[in-house]
C-alpha positions in Angstrom: 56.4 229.3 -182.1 55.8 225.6 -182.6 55.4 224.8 -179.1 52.9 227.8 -178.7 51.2 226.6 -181.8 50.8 222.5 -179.8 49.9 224.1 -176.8 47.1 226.2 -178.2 45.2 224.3 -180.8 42.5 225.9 -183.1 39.8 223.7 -183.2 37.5 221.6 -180.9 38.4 217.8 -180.1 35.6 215.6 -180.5 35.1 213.6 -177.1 31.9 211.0 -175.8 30.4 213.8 -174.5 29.8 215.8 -177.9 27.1 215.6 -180.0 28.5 213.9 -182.9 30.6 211.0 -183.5 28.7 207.5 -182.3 26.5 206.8 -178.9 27.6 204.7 -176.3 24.9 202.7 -174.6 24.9 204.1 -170.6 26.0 202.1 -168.5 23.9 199.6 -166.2 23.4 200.6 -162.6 24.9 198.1 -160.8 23.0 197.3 -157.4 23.7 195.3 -154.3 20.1 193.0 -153.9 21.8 190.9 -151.0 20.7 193.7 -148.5 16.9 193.3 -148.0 16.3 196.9 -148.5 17.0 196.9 -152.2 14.5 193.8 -152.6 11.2 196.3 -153.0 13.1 199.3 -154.1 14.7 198.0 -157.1 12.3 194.6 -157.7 9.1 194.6 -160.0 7.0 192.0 -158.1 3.5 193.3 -160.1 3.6 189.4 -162.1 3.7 188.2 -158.2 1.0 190.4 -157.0 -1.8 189.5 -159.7 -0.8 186.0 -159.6 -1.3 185.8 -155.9 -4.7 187.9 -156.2 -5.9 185.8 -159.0 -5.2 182.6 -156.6 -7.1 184.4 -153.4 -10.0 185.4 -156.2 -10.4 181.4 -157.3 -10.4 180.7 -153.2 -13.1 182.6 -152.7 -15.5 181.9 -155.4 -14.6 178.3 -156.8 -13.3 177.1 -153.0 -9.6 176.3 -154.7 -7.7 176.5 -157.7 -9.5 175.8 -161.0 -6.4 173.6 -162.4 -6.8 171.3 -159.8 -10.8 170.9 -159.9 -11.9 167.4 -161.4 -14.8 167.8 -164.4 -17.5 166.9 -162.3 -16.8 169.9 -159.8 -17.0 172.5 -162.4 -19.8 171.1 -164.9 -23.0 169.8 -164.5 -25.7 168.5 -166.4 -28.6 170.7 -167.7 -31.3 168.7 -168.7 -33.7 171.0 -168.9 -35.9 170.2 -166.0 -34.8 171.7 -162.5 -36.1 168.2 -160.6 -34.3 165.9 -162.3 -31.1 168.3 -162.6 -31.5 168.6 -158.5 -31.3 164.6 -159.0 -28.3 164.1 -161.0 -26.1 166.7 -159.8 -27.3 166.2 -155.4 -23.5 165.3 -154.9 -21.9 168.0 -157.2 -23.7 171.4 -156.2 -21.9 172.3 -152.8 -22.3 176.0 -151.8 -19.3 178.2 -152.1 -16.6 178.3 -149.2 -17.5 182.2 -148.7 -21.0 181.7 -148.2 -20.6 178.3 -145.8 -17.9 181.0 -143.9 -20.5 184.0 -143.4 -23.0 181.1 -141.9 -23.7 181.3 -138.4 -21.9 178.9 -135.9 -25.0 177.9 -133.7 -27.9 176.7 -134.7 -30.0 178.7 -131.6 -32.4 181.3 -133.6 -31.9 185.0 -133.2 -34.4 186.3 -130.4 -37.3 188.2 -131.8 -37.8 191.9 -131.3 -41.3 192.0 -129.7 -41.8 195.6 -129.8 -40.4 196.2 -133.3 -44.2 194.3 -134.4 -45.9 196.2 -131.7 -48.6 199.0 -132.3 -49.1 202.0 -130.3 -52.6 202.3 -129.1 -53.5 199.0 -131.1 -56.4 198.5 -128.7 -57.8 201.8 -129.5 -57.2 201.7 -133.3 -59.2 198.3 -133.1 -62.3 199.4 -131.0 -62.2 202.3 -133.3 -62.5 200.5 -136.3 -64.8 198.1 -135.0 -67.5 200.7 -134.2 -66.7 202.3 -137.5 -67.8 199.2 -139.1 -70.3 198.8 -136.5 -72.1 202.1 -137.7 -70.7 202.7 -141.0 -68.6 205.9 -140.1 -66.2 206.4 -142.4 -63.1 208.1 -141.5 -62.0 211.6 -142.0 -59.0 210.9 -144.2 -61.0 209.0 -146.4 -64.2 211.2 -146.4 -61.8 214.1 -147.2 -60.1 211.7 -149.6 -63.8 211.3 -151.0 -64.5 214.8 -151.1 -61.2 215.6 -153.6 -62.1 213.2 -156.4 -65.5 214.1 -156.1 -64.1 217.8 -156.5 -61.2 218.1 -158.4 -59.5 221.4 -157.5 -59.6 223.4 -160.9 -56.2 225.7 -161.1 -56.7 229.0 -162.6 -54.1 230.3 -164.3 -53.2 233.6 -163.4 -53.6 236.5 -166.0 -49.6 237.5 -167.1 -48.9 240.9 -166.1 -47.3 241.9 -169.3 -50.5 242.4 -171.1 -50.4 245.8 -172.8 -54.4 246.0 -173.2 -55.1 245.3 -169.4 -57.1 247.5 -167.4 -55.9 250.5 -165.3 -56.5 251.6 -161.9 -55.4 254.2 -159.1 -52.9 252.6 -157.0 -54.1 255.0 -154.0 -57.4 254.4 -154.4 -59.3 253.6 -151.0 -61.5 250.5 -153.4 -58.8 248.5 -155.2 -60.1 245.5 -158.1 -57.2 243.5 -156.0 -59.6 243.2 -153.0 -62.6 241.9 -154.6 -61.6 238.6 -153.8 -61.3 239.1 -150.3 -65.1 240.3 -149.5 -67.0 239.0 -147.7 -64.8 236.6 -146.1 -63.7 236.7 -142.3 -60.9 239.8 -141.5 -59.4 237.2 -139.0 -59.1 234.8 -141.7 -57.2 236.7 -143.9 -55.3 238.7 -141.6 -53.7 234.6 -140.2 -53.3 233.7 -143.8 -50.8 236.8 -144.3 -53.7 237.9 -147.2 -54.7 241.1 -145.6 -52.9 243.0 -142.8 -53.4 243.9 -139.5 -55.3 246.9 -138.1 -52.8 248.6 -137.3 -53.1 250.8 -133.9 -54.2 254.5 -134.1 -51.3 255.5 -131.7 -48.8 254.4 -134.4 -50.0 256.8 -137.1 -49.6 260.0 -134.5 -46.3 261.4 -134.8 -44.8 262.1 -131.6 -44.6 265.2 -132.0 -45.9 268.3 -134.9 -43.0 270.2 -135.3 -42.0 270.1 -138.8 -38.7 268.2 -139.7 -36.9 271.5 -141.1 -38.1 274.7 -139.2 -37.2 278.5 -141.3 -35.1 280.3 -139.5 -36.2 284.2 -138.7 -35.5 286.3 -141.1 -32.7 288.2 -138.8 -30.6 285.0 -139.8 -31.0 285.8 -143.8 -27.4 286.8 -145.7 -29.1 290.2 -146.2 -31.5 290.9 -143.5 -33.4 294.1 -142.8 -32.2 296.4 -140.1 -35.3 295.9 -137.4 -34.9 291.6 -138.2 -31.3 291.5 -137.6 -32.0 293.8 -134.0 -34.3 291.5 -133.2 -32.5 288.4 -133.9 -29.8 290.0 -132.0 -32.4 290.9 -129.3 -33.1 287.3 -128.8 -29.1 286.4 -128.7 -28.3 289.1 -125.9 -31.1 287.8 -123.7 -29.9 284.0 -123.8 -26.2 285.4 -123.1 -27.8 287.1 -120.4 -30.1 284.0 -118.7 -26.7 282.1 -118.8 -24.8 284.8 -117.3 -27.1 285.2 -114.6 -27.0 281.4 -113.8 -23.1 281.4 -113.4 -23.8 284.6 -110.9 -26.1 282.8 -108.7 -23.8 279.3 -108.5 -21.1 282.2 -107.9 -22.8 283.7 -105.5 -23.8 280.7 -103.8 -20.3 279.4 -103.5 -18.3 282.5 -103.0 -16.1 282.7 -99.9 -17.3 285.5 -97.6 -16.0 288.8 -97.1 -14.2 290.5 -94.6 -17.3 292.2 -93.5 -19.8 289.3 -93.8 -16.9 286.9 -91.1 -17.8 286.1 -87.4 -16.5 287.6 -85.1 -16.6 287.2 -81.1 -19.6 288.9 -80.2 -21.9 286.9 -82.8 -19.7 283.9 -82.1 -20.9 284.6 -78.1 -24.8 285.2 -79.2 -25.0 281.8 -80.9 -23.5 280.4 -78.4 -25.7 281.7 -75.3 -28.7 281.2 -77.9 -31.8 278.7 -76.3 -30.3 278.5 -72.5 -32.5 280.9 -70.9 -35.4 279.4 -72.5 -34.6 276.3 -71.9 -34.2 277.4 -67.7 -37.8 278.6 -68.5 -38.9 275.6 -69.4 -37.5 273.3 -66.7 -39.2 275.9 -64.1 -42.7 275.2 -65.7 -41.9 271.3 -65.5 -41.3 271.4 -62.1 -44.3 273.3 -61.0 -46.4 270.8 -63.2 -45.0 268.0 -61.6 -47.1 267.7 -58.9 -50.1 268.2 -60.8 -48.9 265.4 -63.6 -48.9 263.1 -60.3 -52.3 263.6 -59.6 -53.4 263.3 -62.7 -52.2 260.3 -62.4 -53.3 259.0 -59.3 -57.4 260.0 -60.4 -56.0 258.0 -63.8 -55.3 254.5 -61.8 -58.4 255.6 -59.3 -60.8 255.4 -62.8 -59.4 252.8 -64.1 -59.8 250.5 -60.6 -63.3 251.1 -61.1 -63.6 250.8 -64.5 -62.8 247.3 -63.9 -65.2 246.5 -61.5 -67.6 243.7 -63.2 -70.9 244.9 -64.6 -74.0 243.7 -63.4 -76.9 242.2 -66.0 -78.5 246.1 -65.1 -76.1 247.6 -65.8 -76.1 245.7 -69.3 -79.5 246.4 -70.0 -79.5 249.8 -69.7 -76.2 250.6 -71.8 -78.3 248.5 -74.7 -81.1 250.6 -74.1 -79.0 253.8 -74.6 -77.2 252.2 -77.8 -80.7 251.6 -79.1 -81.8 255.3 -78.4 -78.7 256.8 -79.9 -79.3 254.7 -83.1 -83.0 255.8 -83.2 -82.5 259.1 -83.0 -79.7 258.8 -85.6 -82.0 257.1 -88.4 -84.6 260.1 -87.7 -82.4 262.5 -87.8 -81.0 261.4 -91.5 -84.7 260.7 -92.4 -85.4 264.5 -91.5 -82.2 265.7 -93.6 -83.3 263.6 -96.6 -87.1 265.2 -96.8 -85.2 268.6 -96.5 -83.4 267.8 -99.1 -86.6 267.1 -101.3 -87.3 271.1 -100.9 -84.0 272.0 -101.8 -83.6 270.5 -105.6 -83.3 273.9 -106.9 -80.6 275.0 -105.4 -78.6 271.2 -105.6 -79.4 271.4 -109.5 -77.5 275.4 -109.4 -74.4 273.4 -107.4 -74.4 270.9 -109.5 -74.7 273.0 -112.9 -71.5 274.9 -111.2 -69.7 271.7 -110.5 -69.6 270.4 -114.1 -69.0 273.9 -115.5 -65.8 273.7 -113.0 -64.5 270.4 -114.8 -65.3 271.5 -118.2 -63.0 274.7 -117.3 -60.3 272.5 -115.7 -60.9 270.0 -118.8 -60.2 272.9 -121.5 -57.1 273.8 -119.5 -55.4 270.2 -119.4 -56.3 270.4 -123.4 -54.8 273.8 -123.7 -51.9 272.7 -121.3 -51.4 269.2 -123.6 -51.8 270.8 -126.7 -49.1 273.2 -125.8 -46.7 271.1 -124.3 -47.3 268.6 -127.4 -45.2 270.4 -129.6 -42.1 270.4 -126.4 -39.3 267.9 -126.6 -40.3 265.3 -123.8 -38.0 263.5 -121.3 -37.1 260.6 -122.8 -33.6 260.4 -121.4 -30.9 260.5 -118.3 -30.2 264.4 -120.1 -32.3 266.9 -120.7 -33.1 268.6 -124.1 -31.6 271.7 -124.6 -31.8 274.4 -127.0 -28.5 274.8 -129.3 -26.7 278.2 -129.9 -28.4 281.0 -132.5 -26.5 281.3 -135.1 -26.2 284.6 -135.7 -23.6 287.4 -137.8 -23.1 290.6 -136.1 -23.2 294.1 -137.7 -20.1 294.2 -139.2 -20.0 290.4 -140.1 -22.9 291.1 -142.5 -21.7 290.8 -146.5 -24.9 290.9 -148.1 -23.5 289.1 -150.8 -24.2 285.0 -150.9 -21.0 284.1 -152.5 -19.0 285.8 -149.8 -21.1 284.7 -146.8 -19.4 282.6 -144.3 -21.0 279.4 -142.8 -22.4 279.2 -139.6 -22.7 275.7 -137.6 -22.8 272.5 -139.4 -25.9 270.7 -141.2 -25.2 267.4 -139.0 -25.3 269.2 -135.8 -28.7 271.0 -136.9 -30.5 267.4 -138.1 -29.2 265.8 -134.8 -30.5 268.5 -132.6 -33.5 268.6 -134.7 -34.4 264.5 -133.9 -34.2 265.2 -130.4 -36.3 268.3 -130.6 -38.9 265.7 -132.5 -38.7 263.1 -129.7 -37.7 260.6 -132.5 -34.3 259.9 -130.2 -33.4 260.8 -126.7 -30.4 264.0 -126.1 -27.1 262.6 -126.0 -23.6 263.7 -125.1 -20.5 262.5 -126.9 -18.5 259.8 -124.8 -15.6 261.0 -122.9 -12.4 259.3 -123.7 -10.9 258.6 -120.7 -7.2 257.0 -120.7 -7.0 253.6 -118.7 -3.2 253.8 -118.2 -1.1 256.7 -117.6 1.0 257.5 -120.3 4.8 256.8 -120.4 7.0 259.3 -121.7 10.5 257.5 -122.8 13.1 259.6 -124.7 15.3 257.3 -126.9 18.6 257.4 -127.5 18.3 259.3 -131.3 16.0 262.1 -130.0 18.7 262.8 -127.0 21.7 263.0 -129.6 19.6 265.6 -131.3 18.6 267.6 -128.7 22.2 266.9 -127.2 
């Protein structure tokens, strides 16, 4: 028991590491400073460094250290008058060793920048000035100068808005108390000072089109029609389903492979081939009777011309400008003749041309009628073309008549789209096709093969 009792005291020895009992002083650090790395890393050389800076400071200003200066190097005597002080202290007032440092060298003068003193258009600012003074004009600077203190600008204030007993007016008025001030003064004035804006163009205020922006449907389309609207409505439906299903018949048709009847067969196969040769063997017959004939033609051609280019004699001459002279006599009396029938005639040329302008008025009203109808159209304003979109319509037995149990038909975004390009406000559009650059790669991985596995 006693050894147990040694081996496992019951209380806490008290070493230099506890809390209690008394402090040691640590222990120095000791360093080696032979190596020249520990000479900065474990040295306080700050004394050193303001000693050193305080010597390079005395350089520069006093041109050496102050201890060593004699009396007469750093005093002087101030008697009060800087001619005789100049006197008595010639020998001791040296400039400082900075400032004889940052002297130049040479003694050769800097060269002078001649165009740094140089005016621009000196000769013309002198002349200038010289007949100003000649005739006494004074300059516009200093007449407008002149003009100011003569007329000093008054500021008005402006009146605060926030006056609760100001006057009111119609904002939409055409005559507005705001554009009092600007009568009388010149529209191109104001409209380059910003203080009135420009005329705008009469094209920009017409809408390009009259529809209105939300159109009432018929009154087939209601949740509760009558029996004649909704027939009518449906009417309308069955004749576009019709329109388009003729359309697909006649690409059909047009692209259809022929029957069994409608195919070629040898004998109409043999007429299309024999087809043109026996008129043809006509025609060569008829070419070689003519032949001859073409020939002599021909010969009588080269005969007439031979002689056509036989020189004319000064007769000859005279007498085809005696003709020409006759022809164009006889053409001036014959229009002369024309134009005093003509005189007799007025009534009737007032009837054609009475019948004339009632013909353009008529083809006038028609372009009008024909404008004003096609106003209201959608216009081409695009690669695509406008085209109508679906009826939206509920058949017989699709009919609730109750509102809350009414289905929707077609979507509010679709309808304002459709209804902007009806407008002409944006051209018809189709949605982009998505179409895949790369093929796509099908991989199946090793997890989804155990599974199916």
């Amino acid at each position: 028991m006693a050894a147990g009792s040694v081996s496992a005291p019951s209380f806490l020895s008290l070493g230099p590491a506890s809390g209690s009992g008394p402090r040691r002083k640590p222990q120095r650090r000791r360093l080696n400073k032979n190596k020249k790395k520990n000479w900065s890393k474990h040295s306080d050389v700050t004394e050193v460094e303001e000693f050193l800076e305080d010597v390079r400071l005395q350089e520069r200003t006093v041109g050496g250290l102050v201890s060593e200066k004699t009396d007469d190097n750093l005093f002087f005597v101030d008697t009060g008058d800087d001619k005789k002080d100049l006197l008595l202290n010639k020998g001791k007032l040296k400039p400082l060793r900075i400032d004889l440092i940052l002297q130049p060298d040479t003694k050769v003068a800097a060269p002078k920048d001649i165009l740094a003193h140089q005016i621009p258009n000196s000769r013309k600012l002198r002349r200038k000035a010289e007949m100003e003074k000649r005739f006494g004009i004074v300059p516009r600077k200093q007449r407008l100068l002149y003009a100011r203190l003569q007329k000093p600008a008054v500021k008005t204030k402006p009146v605060p808005n926030n006056n609760p007993a100001r006057g009111f007016y119609d904002l939409w008025s055409v005559a507005s108390p705001l554009d009092k001030e600007l009568e009388g003064k010149d529209p191109w004035f104001l409209e380059q000072t910003k203080k009135k804006r420009p005329k705008r163009p009469l094209k920009l205020n017409q809408k390009p089109s009259q529809l209105s922006a939300i159109e009432v449907i018929a009154p087939g389309g209601s949740y509760n029609p009558t029996f004649e609207s909704h027939q009518a409505l449906l009417l309308e439906a069955h004749e576009v389903e019709v329109k388009k299903l003729r359309a697909e018949e006649k690409i059909n048709r047009q692209v259809k492979f022929p029957t069994q009847e409608e195919l070629p067969t040898k004998e109409t196969e043999f007429q299309e081939l024999c087809q043109g040769l026996l008129e043809d063997s006509d025609g060569e017959e008829q070419e070689g009777r003519t032949k001859p004939d073409d020939d002599e033609e021909a010969e009588d051609g080269l005969v007439s011309n031979a002689v056509c280019c036989e020189k004319k004699t000064e007769r000859d001459r005279k007498k085809e400008k005696r003709i020409k002279k006759q022809e164009q006599r006889l053409k001036e009396q014959k229009e002369a003749r024309q134009k005093q029938q003509e005189l007799f005639r007025l009534r009737s040329i007032k009837g054609e041309v009475r019948e004339l302008e009632l013909k353009l008025a008529e083809k006038k009203a028609k372009r009008a009628e024909k404008r004003k109808a096609e106003a209201n159209k959608p216009r081409r304003l695009g690669r695509l073309k406008y085209e109508d979109p679906d009826l939206e319509i509920k058949l017989s037995d699709e009919l609730s008549g109750s509102l809350r149990a009414l289905k929707p038909e077609g979507s509010v975004l679709a309808d304002r789209f459709k209804s902007l390009q009806k407008r002409n406000l944006i051209e018809p559009r189709l949605r982009a096709k998505f179409k895949r650059k790369h093929k796509l790669k099908y991989v199946e991985k090793r997890a989804f093969r155990e599974v199916t596995l």
